[in-house]
TORPA-4810 file (N, C-alpha, C, O; in nm, 3 decimals):
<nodes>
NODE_1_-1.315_-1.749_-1.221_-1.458_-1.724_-1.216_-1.504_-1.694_-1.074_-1.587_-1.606_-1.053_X
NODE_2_-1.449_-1.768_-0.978_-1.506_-1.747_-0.863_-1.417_-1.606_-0.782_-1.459_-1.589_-0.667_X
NODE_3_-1.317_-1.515_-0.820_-1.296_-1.407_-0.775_-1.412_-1.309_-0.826_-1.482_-1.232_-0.761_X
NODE_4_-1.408_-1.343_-0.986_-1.577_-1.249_-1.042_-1.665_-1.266_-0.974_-1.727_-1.166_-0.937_X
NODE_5_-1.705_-1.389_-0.932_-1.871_-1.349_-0.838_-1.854_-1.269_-0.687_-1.924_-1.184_-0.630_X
NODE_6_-1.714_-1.346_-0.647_-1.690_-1.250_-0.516_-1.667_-1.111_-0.526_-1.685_-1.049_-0.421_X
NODE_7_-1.637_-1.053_-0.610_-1.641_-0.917_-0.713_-1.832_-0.851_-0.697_-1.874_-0.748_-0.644_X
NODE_8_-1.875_-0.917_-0.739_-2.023_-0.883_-0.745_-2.108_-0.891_-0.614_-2.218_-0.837_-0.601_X
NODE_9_-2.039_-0.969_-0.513_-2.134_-1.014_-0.402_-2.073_-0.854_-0.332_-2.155_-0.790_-0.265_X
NODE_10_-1.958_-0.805_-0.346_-1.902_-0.680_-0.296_-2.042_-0.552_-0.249_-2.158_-0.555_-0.289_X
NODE_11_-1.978_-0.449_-0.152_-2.096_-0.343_-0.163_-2.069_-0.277_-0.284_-1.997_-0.321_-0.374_X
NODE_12_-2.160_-0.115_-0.284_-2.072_-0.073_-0.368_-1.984_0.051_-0.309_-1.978_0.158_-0.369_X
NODE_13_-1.923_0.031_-0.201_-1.801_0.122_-0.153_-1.702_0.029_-0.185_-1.599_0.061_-0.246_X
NODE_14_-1.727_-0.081_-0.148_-1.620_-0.218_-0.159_-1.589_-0.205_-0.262_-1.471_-0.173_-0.275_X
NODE_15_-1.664_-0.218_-0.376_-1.606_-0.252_-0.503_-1.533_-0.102_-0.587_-1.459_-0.094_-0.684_X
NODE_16_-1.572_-0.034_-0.530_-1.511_0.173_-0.580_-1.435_0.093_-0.493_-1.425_-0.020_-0.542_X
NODE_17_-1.364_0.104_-0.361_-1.242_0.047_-0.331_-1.156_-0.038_-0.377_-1.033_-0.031_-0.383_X
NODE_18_-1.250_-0.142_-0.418_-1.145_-0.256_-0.447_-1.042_-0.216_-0.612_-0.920_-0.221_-0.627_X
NODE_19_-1.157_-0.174_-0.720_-1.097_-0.097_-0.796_-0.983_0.021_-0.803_-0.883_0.025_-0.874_X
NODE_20_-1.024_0.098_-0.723_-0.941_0.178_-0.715_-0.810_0.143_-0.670_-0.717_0.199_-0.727_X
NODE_21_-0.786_0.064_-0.582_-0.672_-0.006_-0.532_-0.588_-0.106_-0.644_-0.467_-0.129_-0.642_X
NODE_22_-0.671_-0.149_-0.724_-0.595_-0.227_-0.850_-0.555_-0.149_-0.951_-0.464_-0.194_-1.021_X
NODE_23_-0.614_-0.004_-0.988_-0.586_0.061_-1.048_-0.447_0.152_-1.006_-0.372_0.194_-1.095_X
NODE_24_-0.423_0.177_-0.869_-0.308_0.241_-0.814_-0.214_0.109_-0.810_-0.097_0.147_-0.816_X
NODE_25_-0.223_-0.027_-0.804_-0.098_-0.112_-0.809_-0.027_-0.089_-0.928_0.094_-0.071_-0.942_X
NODE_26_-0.154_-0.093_-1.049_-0.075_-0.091_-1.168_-0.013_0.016_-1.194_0.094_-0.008_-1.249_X
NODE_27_-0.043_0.163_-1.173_-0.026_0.230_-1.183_0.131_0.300_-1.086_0.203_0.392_-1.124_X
NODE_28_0.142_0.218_-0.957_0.244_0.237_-0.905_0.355_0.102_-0.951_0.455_0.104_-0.879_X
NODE_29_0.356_0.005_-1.040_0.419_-0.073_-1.086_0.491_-0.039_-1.209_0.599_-0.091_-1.241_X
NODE_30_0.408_0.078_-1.300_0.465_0.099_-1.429_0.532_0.220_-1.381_0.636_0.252_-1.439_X
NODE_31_0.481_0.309_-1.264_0.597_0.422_-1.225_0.708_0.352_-1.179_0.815_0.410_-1.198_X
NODE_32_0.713_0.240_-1.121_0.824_0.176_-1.033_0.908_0.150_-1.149_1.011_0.217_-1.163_X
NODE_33_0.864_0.028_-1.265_0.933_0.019_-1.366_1.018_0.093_-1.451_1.116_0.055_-1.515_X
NODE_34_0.950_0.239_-1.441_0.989_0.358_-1.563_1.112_0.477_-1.464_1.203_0.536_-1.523_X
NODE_35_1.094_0.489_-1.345_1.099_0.600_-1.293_1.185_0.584_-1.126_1.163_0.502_-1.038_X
NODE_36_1.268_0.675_-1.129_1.385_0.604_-1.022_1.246_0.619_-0.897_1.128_0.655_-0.891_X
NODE_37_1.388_0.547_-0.784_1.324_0.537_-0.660_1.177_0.654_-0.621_1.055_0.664_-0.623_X
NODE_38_1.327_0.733_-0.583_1.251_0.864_-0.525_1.114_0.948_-0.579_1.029_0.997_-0.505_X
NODE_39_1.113_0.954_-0.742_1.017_0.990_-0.734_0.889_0.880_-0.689_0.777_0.923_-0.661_X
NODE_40_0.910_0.788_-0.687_0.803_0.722_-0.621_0.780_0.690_-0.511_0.684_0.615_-0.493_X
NODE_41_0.859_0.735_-0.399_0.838_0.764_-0.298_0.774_0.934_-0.283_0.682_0.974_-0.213_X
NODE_42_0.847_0.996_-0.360_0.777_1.128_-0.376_0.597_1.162_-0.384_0.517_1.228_-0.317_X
NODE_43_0.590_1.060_-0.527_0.488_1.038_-0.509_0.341_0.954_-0.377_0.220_0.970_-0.357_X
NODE_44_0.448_0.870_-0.324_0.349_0.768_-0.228_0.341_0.881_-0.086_0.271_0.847_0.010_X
NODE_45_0.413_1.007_-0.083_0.393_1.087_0.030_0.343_1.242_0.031_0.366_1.330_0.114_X
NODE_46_0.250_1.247_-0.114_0.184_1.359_-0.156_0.052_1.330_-0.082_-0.015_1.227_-0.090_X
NODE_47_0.030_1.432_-0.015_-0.131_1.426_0.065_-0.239_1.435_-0.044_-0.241_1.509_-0.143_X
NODE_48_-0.335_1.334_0.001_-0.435_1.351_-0.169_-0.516_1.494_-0.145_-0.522_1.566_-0.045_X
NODE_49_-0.564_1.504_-0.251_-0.596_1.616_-0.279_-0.737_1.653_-0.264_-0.794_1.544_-0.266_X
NODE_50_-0.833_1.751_-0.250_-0.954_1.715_-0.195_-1.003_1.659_-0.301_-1.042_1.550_-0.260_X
NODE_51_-1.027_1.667_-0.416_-1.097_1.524_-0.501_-1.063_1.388_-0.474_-1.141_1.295_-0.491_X
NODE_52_-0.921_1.375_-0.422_-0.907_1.256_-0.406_-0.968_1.192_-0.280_-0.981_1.070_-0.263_X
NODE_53_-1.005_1.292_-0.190_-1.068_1.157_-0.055_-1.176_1.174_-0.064_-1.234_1.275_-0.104_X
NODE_54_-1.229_1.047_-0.017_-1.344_1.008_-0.049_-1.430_1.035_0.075_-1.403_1.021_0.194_X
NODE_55_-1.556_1.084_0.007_-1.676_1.103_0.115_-1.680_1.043_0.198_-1.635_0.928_0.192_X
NODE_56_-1.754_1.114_0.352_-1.793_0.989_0.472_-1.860_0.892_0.409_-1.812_0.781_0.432_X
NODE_57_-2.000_0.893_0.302_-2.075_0.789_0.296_-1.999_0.669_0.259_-2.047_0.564_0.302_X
NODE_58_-1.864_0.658_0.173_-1.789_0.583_0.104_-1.703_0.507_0.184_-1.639_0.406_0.153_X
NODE_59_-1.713_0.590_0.338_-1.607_0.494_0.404_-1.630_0.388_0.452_-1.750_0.364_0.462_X
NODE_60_-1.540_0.285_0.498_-1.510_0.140_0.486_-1.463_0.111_0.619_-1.377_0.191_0.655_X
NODE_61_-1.493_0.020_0.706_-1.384_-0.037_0.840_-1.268_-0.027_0.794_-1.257_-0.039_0.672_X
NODE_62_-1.173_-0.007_0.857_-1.068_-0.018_0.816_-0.986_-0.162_0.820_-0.872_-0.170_0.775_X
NODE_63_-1.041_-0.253_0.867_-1.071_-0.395_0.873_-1.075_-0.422_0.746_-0.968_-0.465_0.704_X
NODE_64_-1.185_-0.410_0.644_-1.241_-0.406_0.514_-1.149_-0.351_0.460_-1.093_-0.434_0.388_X
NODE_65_-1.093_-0.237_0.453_-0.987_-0.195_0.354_-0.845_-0.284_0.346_-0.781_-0.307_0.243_X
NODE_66_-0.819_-0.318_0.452_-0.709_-0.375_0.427_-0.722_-0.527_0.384_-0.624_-0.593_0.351_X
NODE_67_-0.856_-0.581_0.386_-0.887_-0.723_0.345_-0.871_-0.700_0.179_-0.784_-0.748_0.106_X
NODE_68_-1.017_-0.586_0.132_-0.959_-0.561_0.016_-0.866_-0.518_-0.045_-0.883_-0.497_-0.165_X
NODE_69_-0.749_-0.492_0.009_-0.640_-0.425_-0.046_-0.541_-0.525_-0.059_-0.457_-0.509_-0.148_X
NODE_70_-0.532_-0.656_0.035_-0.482_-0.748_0.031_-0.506_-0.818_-0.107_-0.412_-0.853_-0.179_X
NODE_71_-0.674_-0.843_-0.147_-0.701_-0.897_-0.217_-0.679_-0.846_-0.381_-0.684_-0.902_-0.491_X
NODE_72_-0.657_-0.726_-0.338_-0.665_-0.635_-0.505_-0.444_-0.702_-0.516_-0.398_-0.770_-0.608_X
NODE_73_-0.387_-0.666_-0.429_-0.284_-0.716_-0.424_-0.251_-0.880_-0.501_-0.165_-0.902_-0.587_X
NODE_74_-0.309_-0.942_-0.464_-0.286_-1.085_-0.513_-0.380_-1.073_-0.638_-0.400_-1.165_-0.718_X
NODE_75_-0.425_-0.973_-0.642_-0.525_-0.974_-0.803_-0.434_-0.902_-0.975_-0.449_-0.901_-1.097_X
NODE_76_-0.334_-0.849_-0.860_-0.207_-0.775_-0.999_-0.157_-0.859_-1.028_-0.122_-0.917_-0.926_X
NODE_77_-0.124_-0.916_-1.123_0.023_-0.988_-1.143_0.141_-0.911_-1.123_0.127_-0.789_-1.111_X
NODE_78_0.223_-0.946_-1.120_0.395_-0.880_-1.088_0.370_-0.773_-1.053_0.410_-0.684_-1.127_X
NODE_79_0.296_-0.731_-0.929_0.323_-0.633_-0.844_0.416_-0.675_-0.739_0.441_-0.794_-0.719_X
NODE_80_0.478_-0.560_-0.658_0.648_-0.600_-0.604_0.574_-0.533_-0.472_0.477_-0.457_-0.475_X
NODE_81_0.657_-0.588_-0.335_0.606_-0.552_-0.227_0.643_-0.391_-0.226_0.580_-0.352_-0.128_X
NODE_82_0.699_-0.295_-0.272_0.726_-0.201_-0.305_0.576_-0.127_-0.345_0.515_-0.043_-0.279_X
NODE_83_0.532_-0.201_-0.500_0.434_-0.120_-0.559_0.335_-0.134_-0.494_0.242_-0.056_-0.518_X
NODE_84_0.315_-0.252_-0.373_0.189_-0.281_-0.309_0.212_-0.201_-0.210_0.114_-0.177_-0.139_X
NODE_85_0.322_-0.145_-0.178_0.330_-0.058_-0.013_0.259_0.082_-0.067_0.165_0.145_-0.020_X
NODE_86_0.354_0.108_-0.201_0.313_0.255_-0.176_0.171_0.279_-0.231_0.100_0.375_-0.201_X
NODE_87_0.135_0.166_-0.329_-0.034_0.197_-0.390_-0.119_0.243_-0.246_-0.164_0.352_-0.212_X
NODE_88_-0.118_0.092_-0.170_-0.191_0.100_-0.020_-0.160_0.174_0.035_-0.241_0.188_0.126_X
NODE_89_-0.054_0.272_0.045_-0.008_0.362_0.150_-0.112_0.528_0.105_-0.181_0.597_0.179_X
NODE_90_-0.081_0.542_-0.051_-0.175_0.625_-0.080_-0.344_0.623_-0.130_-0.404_0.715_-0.185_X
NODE_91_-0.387_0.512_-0.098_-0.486_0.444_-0.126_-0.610_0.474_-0.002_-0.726_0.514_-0.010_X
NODE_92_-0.514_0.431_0.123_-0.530_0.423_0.252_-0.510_0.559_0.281_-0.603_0.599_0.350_X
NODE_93_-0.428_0.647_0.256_-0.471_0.786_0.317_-0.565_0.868_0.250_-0.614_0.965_0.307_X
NODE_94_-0.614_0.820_0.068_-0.742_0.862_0.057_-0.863_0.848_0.120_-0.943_0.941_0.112_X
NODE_95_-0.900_0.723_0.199_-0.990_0.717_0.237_-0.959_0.763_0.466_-1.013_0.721_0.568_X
NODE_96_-0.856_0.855_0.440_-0.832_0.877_0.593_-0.771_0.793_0.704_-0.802_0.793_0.824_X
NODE_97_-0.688_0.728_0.648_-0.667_0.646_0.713_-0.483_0.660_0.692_-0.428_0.644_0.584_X
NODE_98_-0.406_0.695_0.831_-0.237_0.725_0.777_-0.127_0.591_0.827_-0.051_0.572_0.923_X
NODE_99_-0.164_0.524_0.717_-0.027_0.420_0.764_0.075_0.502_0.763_0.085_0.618_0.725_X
NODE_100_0.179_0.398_0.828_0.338_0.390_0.814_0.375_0.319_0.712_0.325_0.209_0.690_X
NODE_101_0.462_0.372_0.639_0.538_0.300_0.477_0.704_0.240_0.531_0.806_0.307_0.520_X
NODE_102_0.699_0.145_0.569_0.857_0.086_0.589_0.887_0.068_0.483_0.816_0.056_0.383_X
NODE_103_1.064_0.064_0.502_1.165_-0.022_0.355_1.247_-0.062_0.461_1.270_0.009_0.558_X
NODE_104_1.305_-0.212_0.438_1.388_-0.266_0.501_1.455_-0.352_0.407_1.408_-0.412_0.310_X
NODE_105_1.624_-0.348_0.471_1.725_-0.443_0.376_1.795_-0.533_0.484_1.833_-0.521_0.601_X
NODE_106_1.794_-0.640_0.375_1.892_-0.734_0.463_1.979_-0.807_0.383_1.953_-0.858_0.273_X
NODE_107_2.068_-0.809_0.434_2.214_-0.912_0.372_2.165_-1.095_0.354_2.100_-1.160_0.436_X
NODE_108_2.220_-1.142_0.226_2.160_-1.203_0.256_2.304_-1.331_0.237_2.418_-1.296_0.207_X
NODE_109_2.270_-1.448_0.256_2.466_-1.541_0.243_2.514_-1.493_0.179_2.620_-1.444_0.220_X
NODE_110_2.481_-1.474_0.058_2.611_-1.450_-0.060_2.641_-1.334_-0.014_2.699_-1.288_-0.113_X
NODE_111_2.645_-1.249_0.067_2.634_-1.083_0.046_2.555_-1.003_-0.019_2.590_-0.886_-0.027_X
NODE_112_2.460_-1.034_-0.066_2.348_-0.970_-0.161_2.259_-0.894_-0.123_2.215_-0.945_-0.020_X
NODE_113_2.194_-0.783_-0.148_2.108_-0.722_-0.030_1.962_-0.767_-0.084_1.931_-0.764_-0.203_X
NODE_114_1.886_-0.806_0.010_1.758_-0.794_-0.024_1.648_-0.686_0.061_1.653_-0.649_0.178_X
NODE_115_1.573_-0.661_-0.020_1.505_-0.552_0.054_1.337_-0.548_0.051_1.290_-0.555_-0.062_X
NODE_116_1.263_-0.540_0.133_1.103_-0.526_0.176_1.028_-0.416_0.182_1.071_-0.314_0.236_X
NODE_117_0.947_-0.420_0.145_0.847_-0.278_0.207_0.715_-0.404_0.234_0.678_-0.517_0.202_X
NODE_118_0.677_-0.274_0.324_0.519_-0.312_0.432_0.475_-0.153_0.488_0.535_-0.048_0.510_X
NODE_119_0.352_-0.194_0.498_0.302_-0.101_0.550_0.196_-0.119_0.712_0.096_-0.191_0.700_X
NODE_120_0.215_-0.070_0.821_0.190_-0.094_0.933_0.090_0.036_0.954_0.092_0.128_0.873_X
NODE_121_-0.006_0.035_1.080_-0.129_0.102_1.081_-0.086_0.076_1.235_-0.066_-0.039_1.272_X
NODE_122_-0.071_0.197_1.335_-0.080_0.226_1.515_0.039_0.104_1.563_0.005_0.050_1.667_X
NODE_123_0.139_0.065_1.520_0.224_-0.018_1.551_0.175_-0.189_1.480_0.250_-0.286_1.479_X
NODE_124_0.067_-0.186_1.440_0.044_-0.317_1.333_0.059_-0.366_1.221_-0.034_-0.336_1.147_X
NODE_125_0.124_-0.420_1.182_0.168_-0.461_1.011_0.053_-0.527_0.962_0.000_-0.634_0.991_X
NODE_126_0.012_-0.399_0.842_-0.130_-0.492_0.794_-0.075_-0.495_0.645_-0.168_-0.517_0.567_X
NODE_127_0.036_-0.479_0.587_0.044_-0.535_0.460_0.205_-0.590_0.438_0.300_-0.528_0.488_X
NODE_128_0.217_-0.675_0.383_0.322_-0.704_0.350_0.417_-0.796_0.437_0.527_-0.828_0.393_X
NODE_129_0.361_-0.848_0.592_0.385_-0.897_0.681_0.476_-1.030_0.594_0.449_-1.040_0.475_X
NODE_130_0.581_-1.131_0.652_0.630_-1.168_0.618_0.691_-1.267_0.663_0.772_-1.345_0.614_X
NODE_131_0.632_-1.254_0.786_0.703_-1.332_0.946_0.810_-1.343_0.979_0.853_-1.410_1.073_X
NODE_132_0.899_-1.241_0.862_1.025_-1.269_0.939_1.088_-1.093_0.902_1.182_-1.071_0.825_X
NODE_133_1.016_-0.996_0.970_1.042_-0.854_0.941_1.154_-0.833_1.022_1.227_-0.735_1.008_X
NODE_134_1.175_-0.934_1.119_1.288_-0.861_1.215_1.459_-0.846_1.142_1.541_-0.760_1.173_X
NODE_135_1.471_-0.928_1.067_1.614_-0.960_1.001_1.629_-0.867_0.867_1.711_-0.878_0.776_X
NODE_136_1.524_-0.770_0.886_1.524_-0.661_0.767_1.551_-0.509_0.871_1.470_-0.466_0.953_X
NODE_137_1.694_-0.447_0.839_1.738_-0.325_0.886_1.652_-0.209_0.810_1.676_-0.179_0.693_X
NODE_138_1.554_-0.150_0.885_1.454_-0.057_0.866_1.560_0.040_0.786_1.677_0.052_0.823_X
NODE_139_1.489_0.124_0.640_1.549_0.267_0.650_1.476_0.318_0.727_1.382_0.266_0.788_X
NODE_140_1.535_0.488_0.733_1.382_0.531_0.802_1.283_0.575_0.753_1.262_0.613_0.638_X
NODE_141_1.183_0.570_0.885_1.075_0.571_0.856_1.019_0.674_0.744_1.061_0.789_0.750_X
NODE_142_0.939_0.643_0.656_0.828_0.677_0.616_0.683_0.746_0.637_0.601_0.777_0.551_X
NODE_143_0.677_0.759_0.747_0.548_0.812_0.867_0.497_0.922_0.758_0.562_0.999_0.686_X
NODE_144_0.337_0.897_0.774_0.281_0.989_0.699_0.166_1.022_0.849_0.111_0.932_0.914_X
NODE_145_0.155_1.134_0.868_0.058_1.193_0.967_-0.033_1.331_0.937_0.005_1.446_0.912_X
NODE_146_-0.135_1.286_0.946_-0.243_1.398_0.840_-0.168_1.431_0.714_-0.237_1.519_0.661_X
NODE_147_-0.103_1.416_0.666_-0.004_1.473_0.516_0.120_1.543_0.578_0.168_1.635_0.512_X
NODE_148_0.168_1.518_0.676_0.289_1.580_0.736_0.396_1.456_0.722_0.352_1.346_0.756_X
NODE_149_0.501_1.460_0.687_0.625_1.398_0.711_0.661_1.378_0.880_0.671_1.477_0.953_X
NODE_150_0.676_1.263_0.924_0.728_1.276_1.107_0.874_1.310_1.099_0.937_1.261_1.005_X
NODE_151_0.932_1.382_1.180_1.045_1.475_1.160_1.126_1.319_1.179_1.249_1.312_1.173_X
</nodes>
């Protein structure tokens, strides 16, 4: 009950954000489920399209986006740091804004690999932080810049 009223106390860019961001988790969770890797990386590095970004009046601190994006995050159930990287990754460049999309693996005792995604903004990790990113061997990067791939 008390996420619903904090739901309502929202603006209304906040809440067209906050939605929209729960709608791309799920939506990048049932592609994750159905559909190999790549195309969903394929997909998380398609530049949106001009319907998809959103007006100046609509925009948000970017402070605010990533609070709500955090929060739409813990609002999915069984979303995977995966489906939360790439929702936010294309979420966040609708509204102009170009994170970095990491994947990182690490060995773990048994030999087992485990693996992370996060997404970082000018050298800052604003999603998926973990406190312990260093013991995860980066693939590479992901860099999205205006809709360009970084070579």
């Amino acid at each position: 009950m008390r996420r619903i009223s904090k739901f309502f106390h929202l603006t209304t860019p906040e809440k067209k954000f906050f939605c929209h961001a729960v709608w791309l988790l799920i939506y990048s969770r049932l592609v994750l489920h159905r559909h190999p890797f790549q195309k969903l990386i394929d997909h998380a590095m398609v530049s949106p399209s001009p319907g998809e970004v959103c007006a100046k009046s609509e925009q948000l601190p970017v402070a605010d986006m990533v609070r709500l994006l955090a929060s739409a995050c813990r609002f999915v159930p069984f979303s995977t740091c995966l489906s939360r990287a790439i929702a936010g990754n294309r979420l966040l460049r609708s509204y102009g804004v170009w994170p970095t999309l990491h994947i990182g693996v690490a060995k773990e005792n048994e030999g087992e690999l485990e693996a992370h995604a996060w997404l970082s903004l000018e050298g800052k990790i604003i999603l998926g932080d973990t406190g312990n990113l260093k013991r995860f061997s980066e693939l590479p990067p992901f860099a999205l810049h205006r809709g360009k791939e970084e070579p």
